[in-house]
PAKE-237937 format. One record per residue: x, z, y of N, C-alpha, C in turn. Coordinates in Angstrom, 1 decimal. Atoms other than C-alpha are relative to their C-alpha. Layout:
BEGIN
> nu nw nv cau caw cav cu cw cv
> X Z Y X Z Y X Z Y .
...
END
This chain:
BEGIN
> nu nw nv cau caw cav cu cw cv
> 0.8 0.0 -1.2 0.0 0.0 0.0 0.9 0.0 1.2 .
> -0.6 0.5 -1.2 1.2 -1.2 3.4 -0.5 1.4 0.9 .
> 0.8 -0.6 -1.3 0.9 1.4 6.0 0.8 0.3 1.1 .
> -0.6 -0.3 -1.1 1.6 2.3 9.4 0.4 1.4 0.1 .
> 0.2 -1.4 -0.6 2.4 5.9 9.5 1.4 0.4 1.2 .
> -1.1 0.0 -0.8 5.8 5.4 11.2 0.0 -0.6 1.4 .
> 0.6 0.4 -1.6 4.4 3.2 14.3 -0.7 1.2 0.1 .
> 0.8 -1.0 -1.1 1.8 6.2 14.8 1.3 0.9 0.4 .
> -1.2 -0.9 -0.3 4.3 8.5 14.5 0.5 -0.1 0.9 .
> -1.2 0.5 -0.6 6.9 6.5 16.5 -1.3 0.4 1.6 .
> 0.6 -0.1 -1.0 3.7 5.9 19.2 -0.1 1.6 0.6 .
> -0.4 -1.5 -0.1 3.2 10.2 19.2 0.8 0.2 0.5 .
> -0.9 -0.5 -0.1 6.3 10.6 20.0 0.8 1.4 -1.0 .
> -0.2 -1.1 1.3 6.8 12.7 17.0 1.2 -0.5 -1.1 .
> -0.8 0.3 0.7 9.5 13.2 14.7 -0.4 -0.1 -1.3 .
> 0.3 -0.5 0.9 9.5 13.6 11.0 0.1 1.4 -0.4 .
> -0.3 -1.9 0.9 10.5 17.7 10.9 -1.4 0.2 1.2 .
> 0.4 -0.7 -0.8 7.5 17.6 13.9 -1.4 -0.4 -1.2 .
> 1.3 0.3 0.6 4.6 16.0 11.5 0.3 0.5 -1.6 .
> 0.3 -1.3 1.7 6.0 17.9 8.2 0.0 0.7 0.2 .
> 0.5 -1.4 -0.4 5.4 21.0 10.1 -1.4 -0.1 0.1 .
> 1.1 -0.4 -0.3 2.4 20.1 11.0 -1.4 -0.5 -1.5 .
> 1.1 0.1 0.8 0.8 19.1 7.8 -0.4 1.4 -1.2 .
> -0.1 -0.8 0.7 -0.8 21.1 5.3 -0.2 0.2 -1.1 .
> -0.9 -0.7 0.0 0.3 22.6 3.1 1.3 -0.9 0.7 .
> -0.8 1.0 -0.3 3.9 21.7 5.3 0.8 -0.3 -1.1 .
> -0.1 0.5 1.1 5.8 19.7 3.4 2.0 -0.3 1.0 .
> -1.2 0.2 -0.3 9.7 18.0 4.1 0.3 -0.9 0.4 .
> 0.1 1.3 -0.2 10.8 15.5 6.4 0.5 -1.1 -1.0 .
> -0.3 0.9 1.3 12.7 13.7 3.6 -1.4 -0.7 -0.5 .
> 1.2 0.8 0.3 8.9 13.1 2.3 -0.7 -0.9 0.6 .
> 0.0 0.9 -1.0 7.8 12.3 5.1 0.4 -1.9 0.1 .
> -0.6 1.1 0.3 10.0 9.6 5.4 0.3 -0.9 -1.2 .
> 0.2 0.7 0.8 9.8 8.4 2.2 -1.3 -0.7 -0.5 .
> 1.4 0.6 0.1 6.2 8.0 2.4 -0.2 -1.1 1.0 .
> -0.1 1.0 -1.1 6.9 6.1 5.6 0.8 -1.3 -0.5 .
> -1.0 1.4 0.8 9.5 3.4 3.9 -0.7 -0.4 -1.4 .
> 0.3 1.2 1.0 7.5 2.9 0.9 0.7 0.4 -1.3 .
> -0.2 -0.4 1.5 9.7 4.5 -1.4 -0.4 1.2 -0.9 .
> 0.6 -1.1 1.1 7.6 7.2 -2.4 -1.8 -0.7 0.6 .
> 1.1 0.1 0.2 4.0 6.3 -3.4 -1.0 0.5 1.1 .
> 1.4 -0.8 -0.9 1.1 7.5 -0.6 -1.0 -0.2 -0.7 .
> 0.7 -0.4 0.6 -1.3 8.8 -2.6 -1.7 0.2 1.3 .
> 1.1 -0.3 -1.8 -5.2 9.2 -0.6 0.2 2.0 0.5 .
> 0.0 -1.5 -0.3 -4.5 13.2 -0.6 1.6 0.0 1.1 .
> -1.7 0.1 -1.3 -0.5 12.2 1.5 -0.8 -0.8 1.3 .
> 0.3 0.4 -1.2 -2.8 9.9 3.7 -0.4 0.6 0.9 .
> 0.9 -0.8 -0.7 -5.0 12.3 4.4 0.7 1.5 0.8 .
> -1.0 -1.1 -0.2 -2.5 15.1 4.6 0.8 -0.8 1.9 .
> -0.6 1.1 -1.0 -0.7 12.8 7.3 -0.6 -0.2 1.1 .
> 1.1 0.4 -1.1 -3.4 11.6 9.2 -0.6 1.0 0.8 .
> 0.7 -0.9 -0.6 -4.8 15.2 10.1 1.5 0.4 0.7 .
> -1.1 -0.4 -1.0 -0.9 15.9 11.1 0.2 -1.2 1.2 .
> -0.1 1.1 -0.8 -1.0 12.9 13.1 -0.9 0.2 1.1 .
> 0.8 0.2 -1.0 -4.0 13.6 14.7 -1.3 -1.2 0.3 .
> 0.5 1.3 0.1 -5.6 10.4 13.5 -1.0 -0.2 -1.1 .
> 0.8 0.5 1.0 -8.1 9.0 11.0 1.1 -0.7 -0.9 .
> -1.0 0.2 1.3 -6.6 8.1 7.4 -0.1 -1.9 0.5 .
> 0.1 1.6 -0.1 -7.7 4.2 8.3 0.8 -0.6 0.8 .
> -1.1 0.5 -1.4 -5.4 4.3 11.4 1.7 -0.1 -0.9 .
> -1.3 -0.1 0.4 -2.7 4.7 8.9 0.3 -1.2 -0.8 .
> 0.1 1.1 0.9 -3.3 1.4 6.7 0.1 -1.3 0.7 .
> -0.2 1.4 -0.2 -2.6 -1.9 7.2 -1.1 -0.6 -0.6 .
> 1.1 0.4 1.0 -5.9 -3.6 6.9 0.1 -1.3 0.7 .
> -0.6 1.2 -0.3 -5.4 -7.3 6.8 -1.0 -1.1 1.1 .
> 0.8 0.2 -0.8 -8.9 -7.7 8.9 -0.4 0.8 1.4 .
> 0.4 -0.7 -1.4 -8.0 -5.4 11.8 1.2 -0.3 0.3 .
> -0.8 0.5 -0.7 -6.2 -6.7 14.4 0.7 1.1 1.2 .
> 0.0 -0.8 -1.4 -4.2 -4.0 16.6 0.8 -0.7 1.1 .
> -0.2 1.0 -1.9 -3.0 -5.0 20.2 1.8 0.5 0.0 .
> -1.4 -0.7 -0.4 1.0 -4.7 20.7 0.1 0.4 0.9 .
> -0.2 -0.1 -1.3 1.9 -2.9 23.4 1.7 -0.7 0.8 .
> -0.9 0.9 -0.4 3.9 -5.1 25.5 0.9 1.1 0.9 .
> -0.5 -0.8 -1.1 5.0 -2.4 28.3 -0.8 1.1 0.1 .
> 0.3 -2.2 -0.3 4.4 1.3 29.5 0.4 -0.2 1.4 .
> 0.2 -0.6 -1.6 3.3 1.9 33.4 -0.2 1.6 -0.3 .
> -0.3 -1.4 -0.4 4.6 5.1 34.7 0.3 0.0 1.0 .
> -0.2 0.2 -2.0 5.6 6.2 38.2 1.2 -0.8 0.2 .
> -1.1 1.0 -0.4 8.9 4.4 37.8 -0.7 -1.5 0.1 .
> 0.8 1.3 -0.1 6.6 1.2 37.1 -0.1 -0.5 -1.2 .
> 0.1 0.5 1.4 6.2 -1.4 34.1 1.3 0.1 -0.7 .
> -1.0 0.1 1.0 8.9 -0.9 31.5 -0.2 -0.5 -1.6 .
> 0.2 0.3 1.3 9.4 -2.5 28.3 0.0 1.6 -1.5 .
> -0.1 -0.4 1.1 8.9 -0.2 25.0 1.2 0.4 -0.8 .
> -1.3 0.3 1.1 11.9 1.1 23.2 -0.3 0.0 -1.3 .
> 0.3 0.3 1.1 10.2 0.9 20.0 -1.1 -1.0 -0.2 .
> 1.4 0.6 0.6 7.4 -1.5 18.6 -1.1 1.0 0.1 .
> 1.2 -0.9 0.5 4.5 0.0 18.9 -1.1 -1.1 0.2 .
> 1.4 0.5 -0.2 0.5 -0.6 18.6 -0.8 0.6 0.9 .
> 0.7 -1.4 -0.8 -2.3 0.6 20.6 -1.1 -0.7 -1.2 .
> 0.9 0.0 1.0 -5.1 0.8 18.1 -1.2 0.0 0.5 .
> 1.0 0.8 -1.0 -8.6 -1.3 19.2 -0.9 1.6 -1.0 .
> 0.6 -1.1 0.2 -11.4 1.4 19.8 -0.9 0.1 -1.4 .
> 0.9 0.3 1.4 -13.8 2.7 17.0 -0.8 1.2 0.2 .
> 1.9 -0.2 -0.4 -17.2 3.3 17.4 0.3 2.3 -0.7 .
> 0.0 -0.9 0.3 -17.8 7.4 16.3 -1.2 0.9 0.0 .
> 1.1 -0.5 -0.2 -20.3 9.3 15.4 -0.9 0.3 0.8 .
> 0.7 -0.4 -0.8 -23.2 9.5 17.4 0.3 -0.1 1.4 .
> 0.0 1.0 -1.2 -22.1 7.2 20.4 -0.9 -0.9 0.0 .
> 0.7 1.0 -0.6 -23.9 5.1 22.2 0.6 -0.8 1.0 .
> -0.6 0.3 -1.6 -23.5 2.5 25.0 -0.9 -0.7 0.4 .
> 0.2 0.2 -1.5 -24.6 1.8 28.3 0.4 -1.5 0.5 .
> -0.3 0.6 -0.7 -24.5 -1.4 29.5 -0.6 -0.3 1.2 .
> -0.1 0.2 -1.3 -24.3 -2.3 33.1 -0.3 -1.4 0.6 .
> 0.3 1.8 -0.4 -26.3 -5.1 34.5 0.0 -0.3 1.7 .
> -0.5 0.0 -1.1 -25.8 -4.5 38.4 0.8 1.1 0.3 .
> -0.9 -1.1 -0.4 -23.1 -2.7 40.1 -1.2 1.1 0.5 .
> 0.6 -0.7 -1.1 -24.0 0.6 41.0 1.0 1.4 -0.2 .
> -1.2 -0.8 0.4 -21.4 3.6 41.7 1.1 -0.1 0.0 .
> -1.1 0.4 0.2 -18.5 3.4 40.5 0.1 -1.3 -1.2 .
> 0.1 0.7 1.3 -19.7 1.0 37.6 -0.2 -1.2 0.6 .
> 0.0 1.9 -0.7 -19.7 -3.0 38.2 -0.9 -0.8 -1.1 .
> 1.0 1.1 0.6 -22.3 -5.6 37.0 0.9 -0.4 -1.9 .
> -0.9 1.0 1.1 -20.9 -6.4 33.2 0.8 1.2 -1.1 .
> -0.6 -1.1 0.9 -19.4 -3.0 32.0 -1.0 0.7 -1.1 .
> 0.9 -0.9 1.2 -20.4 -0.8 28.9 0.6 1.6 0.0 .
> 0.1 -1.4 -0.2 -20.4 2.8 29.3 -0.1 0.3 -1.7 .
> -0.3 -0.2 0.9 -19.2 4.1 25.8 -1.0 1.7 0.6 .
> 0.3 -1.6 -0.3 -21.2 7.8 25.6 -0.4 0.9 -1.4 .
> 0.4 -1.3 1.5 -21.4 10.7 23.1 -1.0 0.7 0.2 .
> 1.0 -1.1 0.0 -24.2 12.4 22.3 -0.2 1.6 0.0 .
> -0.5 -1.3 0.1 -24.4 16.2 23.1 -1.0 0.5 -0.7 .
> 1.1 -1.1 0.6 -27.1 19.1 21.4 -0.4 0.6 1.5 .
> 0.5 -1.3 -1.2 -28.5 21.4 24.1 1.1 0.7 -0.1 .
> -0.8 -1.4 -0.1 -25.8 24.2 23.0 1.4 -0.8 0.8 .
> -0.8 0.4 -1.2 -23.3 21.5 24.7 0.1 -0.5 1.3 .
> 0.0 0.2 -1.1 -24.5 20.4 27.4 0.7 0.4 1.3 .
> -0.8 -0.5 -0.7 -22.3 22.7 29.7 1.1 -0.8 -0.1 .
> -1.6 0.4 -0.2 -19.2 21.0 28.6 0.0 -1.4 0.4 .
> -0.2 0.8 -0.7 -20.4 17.9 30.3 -0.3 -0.1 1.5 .
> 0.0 -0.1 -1.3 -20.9 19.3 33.7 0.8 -0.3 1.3 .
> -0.3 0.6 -1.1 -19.8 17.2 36.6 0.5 -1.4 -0.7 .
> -0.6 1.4 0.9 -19.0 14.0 34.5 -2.0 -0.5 -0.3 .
> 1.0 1.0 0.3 -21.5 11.1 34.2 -1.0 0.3 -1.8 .
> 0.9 -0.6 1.2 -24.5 11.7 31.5 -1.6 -1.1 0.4 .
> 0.9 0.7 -0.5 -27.2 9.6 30.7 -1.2 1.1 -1.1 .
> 1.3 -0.6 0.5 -30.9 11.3 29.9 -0.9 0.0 -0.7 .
> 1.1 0.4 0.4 -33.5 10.7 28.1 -1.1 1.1 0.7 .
> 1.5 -1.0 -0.2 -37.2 11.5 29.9 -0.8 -0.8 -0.7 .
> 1.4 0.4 1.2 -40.6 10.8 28.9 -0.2 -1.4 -0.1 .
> 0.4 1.4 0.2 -42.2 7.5 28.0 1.3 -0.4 -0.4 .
> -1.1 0.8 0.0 -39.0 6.0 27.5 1.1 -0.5 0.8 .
> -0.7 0.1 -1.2 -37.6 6.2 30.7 1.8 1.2 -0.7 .
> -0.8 -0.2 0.0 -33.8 7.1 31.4 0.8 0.6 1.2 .
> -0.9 0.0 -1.0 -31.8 8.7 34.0 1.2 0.3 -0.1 .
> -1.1 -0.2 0.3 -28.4 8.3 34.7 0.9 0.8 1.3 .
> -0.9 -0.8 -1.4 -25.8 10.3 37.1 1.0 1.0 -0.2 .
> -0.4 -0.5 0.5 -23.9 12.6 37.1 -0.4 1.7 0.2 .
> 1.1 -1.3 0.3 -24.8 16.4 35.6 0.4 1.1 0.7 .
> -0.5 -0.9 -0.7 -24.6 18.8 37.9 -0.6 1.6 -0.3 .
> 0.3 -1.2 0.3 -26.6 21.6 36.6 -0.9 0.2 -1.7 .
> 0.3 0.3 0.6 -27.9 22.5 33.3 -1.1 1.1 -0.7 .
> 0.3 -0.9 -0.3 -29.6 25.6 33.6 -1.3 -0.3 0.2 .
> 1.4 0.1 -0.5 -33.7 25.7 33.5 -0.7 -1.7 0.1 .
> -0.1 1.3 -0.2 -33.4 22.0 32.9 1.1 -0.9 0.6 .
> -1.5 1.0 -0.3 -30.6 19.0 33.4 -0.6 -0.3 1.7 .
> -0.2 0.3 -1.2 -30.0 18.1 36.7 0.8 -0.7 0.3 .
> -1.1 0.8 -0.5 -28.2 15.2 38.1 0.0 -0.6 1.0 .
> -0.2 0.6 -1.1 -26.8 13.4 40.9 0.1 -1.5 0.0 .
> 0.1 1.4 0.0 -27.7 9.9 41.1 0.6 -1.0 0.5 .
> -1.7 0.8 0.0 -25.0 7.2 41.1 -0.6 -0.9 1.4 .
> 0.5 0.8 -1.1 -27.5 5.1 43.7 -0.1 1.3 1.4 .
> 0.1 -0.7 -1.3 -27.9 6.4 47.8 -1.3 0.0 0.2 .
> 1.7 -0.4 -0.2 -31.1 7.8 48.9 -1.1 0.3 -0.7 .
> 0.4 -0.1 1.5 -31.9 8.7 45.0 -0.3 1.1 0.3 .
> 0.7 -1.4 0.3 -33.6 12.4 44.7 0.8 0.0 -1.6 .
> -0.2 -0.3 1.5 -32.2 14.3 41.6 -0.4 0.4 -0.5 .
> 1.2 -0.2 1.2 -34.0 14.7 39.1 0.2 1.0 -1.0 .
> 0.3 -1.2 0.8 -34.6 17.7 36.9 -0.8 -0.7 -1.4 .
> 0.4 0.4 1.3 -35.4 16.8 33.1 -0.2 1.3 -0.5 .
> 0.4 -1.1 0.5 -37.0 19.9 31.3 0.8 -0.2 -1.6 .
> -0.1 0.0 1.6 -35.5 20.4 27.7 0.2 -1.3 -0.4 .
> 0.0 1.3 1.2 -34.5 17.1 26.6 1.1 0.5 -0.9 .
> -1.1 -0.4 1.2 -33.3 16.9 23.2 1.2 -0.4 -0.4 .
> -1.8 0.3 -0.6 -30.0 15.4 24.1 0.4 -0.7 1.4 .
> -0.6 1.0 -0.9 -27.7 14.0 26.3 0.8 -0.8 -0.4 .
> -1.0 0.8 0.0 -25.1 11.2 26.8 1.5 0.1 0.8 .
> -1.0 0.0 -0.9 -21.7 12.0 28.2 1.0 -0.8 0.1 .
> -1.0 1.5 0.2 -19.7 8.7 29.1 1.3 0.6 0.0 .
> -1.4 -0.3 0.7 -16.3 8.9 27.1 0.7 -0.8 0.1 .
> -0.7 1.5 -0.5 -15.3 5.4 27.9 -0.5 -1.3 0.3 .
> 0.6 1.2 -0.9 -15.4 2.5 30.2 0.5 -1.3 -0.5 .
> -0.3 1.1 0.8 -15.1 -1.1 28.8 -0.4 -1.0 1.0 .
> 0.0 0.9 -1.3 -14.5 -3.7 31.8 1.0 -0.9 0.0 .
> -0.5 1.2 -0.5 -13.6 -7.0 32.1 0.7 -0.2 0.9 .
> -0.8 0.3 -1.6 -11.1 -7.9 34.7 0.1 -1.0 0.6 .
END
């Protein structure tokens, strides 16, 4: 089996004695690295072992001959664009439980005619941890408001991305949407 675990790695910035500490049970960078080269077998219990030290899904570690990841050509930082000292990938997004998205058919806000508003769904018990970040609503009939949440207390409350909008208070809905990523055309 072909896999990547050495580009994630390498992308991390992680060594091998930093990802055999962190799996578990830990294990030895020697293994490590031998599961990286191919000369020791990766088994699905080393993927998986790996992939939680990585921080990553076990599928990000495979070479799958129908997923295409993106090279990264250069790294902007305050010095400016620089080339890569290693190969690396950046790995194309993937959908996750209980997202949704938002698309954007006129600008309005900070969002532009054409974008998709990637958003996770919360419970009521999280609602708090999306406070002051964009959230989309569900109210009655089938209606939707979107803005951002500014209170969550006695009902949601948000501030509406358009000018001369009233914010609107939603009683108990049984979720929300908290936008996690923007997908824009250039």
């Amino acid at each position: 089996m072909i896999t990547a675990i050495r580009e994630v790695r390498r992308a991390k910035g992680l060594t091998l004695e930093d990802v055999a500490r962190r799996c578990d049970p830990p294990t030895t960078a020697q293994t490590i690295g031998r599961l990286e080269t191919g000369t020791r077998t990766v088994s699905i219990g080393w993927l998986n072992r790996i992939a939680a030290a990585l921080g990553v899904e076990a599928g990000d570690l495979v070479a799958l001959p129908d997923r295409a990841d993106l090279p990264v050509a250069a790294i902007l930082d305050g010095r400016g664009a620089h080339a890569p000292r290693r190969t690396t990938t950046a790995p194309p997004p993937r959908v996750a439980l209980g997202q949704i998205a938002i698309t954007v058919a006129n600008g309005t806000g900070d969002y532009r005619a054409g974008d998709v508003i990637w958003a996770a769904t919360l419970s009521p018990a999280d609602f708090a941890s999306a406070l002051n970040r964009d959230v989309l609503v569900p109210q009655p009939a089938g209606r939707f408001a979107f803005g951002r949440l500014t209170g969550c207390d006695g009902g949601v409350t948000i501030l509406p991305l358009g000018a001369c909008m009233q914010s609107p208070t939603v009683a108990d809905p049984a979720w929300i949407a908290v936008a996690v990523r923007l997908v824009r055309e250039l």
